[in-house]
C-alpha positions as protocol buffer text, in pm:
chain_id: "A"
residue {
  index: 1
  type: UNK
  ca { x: 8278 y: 10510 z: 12246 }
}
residue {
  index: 2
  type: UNK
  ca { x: 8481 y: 10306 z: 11998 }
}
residue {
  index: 3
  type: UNK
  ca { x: 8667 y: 10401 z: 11675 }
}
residue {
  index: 4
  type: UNK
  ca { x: 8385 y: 10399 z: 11441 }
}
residue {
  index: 5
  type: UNK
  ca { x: 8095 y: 10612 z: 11675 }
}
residue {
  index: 6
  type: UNK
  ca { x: 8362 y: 10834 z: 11687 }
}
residue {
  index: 7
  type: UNK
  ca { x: 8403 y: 10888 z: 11312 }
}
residue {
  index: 8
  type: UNK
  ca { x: 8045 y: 10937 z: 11274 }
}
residue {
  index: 9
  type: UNK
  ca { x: 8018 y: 11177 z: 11561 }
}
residue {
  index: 10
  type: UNK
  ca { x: 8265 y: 11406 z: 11421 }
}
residue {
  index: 11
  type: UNK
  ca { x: 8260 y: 11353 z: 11077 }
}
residue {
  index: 12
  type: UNK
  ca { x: 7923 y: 11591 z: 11018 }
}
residue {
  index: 13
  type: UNK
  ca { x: 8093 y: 11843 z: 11252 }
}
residue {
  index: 14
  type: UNK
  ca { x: 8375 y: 11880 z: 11000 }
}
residue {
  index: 15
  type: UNK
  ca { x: 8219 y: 11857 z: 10707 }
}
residue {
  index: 16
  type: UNK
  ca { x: 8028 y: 12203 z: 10818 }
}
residue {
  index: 17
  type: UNK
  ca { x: 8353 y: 12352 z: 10912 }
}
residue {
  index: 18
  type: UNK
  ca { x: 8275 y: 12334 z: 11265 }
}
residue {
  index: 19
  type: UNK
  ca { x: 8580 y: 12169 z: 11384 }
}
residue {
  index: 20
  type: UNK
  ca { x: 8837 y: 12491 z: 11335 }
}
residue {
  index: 21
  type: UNK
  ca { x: 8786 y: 12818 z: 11329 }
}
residue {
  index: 22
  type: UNK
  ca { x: 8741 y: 12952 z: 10973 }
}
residue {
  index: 23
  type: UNK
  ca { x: 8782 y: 13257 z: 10838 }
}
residue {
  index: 24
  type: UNK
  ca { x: 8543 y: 13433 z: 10680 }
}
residue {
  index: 25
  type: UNK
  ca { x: 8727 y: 13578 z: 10410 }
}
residue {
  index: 26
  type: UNK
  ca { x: 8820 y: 13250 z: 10260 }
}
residue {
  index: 27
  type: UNK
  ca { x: 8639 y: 13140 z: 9936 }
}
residue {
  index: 28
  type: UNK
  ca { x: 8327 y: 12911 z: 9930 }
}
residue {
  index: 29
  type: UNK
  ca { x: 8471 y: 12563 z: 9916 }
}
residue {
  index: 30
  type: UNK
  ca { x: 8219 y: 12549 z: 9589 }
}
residue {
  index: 31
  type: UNK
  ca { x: 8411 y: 12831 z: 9440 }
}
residue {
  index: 32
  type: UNK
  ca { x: 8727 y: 12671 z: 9475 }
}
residue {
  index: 33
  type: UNK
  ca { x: 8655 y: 12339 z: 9330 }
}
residue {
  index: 34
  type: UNK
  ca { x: 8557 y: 12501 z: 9020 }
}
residue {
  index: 35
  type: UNK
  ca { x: 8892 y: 12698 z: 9009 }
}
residue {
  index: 36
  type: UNK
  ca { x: 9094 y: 12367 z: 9060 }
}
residue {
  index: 37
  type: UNK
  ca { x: 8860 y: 12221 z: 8811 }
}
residue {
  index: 38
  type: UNK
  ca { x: 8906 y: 12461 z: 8542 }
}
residue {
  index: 39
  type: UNK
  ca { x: 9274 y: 12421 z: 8507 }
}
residue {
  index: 40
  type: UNK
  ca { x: 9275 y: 12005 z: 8514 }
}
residue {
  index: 41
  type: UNK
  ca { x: 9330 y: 11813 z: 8234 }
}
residue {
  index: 42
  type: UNK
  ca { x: 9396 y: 11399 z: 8200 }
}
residue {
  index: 43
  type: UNK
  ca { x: 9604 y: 11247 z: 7948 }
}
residue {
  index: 44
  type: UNK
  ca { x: 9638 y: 10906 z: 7871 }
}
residue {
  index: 45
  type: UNK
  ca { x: 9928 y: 10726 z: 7974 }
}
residue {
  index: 46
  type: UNK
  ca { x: 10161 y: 10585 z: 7771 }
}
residue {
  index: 47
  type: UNK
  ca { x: 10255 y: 10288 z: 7981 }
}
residue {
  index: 48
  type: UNK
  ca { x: 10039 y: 10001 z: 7978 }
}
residue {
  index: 49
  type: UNK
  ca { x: 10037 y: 9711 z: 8282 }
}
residue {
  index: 50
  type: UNK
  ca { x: 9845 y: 9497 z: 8017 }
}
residue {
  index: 51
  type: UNK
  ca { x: 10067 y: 9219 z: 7880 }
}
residue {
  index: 52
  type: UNK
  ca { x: 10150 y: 9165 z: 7522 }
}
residue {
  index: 53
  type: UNK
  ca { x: 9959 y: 8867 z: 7342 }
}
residue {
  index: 54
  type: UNK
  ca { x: 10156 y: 8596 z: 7236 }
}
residue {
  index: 55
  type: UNK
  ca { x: 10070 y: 8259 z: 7077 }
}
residue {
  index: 56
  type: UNK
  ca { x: 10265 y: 7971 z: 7199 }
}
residue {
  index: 57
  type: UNK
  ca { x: 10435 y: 7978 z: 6840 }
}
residue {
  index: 58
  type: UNK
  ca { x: 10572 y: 8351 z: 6906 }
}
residue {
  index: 59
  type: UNK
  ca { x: 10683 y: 8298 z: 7227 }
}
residue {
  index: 60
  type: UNK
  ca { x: 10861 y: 7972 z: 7176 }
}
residue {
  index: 61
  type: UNK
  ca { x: 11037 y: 8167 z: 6882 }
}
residue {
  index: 62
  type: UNK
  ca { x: 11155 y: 8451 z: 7156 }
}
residue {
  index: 63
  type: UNK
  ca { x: 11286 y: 8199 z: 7404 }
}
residue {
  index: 64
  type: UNK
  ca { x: 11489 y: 8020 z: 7090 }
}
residue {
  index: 65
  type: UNK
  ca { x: 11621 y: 8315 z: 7009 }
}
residue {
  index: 66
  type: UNK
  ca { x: 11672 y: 8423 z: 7399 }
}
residue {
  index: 67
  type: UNK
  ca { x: 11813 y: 8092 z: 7481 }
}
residue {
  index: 68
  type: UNK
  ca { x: 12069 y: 8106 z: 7200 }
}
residue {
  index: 69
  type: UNK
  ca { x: 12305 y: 8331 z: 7336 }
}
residue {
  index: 70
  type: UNK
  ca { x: 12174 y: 8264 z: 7713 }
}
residue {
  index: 71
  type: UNK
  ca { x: 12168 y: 7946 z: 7934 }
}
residue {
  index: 72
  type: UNK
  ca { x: 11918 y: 8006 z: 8178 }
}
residue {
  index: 73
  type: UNK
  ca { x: 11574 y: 8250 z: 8222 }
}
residue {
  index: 74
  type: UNK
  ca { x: 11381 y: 8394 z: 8533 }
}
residue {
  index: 75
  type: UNK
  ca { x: 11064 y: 8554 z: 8554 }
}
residue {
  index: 76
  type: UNK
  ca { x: 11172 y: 8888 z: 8543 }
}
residue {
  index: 77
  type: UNK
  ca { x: 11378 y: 8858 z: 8240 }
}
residue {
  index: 78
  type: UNK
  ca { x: 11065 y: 8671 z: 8043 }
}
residue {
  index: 79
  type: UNK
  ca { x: 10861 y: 8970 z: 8150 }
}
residue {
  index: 80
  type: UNK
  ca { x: 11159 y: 9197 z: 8015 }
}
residue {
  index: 81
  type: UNK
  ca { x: 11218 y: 9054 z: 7655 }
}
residue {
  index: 82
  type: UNK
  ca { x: 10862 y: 8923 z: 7613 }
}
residue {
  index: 83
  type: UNK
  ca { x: 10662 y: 9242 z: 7776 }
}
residue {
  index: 84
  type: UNK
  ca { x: 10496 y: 9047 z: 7993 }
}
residue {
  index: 85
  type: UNK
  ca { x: 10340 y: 9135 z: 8296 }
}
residue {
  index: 86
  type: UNK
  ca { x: 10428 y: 8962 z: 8629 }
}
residue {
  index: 87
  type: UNK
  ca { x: 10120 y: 8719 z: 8654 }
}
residue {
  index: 88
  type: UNK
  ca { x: 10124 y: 8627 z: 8262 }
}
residue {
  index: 89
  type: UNK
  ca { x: 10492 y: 8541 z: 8279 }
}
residue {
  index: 90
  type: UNK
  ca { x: 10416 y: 8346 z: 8577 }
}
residue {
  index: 91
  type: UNK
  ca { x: 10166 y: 8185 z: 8389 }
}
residue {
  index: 92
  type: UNK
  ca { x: 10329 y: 8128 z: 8065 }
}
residue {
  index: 93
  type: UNK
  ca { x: 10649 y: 7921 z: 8294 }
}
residue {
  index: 94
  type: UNK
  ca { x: 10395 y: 7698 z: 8430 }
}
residue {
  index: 95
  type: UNK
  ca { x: 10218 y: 7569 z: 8104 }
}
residue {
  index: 96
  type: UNK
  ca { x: 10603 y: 7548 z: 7936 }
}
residue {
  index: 97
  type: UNK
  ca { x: 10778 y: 7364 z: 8218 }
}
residue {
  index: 98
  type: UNK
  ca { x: 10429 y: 7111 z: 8270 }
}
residue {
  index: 99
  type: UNK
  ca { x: 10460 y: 7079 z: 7887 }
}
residue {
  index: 100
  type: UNK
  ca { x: 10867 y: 7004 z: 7892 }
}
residue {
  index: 101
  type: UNK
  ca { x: 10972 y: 7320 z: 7668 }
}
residue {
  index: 102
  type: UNK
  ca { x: 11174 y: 7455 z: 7996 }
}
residue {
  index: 103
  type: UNK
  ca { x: 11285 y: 7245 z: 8330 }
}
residue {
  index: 104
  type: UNK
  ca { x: 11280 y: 7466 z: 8670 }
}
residue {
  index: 105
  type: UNK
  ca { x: 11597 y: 7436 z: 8862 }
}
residue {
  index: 106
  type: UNK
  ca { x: 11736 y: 7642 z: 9145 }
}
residue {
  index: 107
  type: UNK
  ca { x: 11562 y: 7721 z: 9472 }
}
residue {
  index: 108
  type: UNK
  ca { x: 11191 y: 7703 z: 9547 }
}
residue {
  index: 109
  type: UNK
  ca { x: 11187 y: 8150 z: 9575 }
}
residue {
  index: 110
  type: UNK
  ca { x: 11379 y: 8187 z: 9322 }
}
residue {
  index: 111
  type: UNK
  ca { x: 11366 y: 7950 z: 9048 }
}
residue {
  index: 112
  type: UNK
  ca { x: 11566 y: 7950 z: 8727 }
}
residue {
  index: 113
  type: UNK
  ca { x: 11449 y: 7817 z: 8414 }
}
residue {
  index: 114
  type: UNK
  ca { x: 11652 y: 7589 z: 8144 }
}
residue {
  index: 115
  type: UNK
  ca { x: 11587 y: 7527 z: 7762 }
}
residue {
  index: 116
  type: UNK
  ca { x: 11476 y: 7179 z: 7693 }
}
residue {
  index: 117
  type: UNK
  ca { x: 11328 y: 7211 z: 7358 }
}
């Protein structure tokens, strides 16, 4: 019997309660879901993973104003001052190093970027 016939074997044996002995002054499981359910509530978070839009424009005018008391950027601090998440701060250092704003420099995991425009 592998893995998976063994799931399915036991599987409807404990979804009956069959598996353990239960007790039979415990509370329908019915009874306690709508006890748990009664006292939930969700809120919205108030962190966001979604990245900030930014035109080129706006985020050339962050990295002049980044770059002039700075000499070099990384991801992570692109991400930081231009809340960015990881993948659209990736992407944003691609199109502005293929485009000549910025030149890559350092090693190949973990490149630093320098102003060139």
């Amino acid at each position: 019997m592998n893995g998976k016939q063994l799931k399915n074997s036991i599987l409807p044996w404990a979804k009956l309660g069959k598996l353990v002995p239960q007790d039979p002054n415990d509370e329908p499981a019915s009874v306690l879901f709508c006890e748990v359910g009664s006292g939930v509530s969700f809120e919205r978070a108030t962190f966001s993973s979604r990245s900030c839009q930014h035109t080129e424009q706006e985020l050339l005018s962050l990295l002049r104003h980044y770059f002039a008391t700075h000499t070099c950027l990384t991801r992570r601090i692109l991400q930081r001052v231009a809340g960015l998440s990881d993948s659209t701060a990736k992407k944003w250092l691609q199109h502005l190093t293929a485009t000549g704003v910025l030149q890559r420099d350092g090693a190949s995991n973990a490149p630093v970027y320098l102003w060139r425009g």
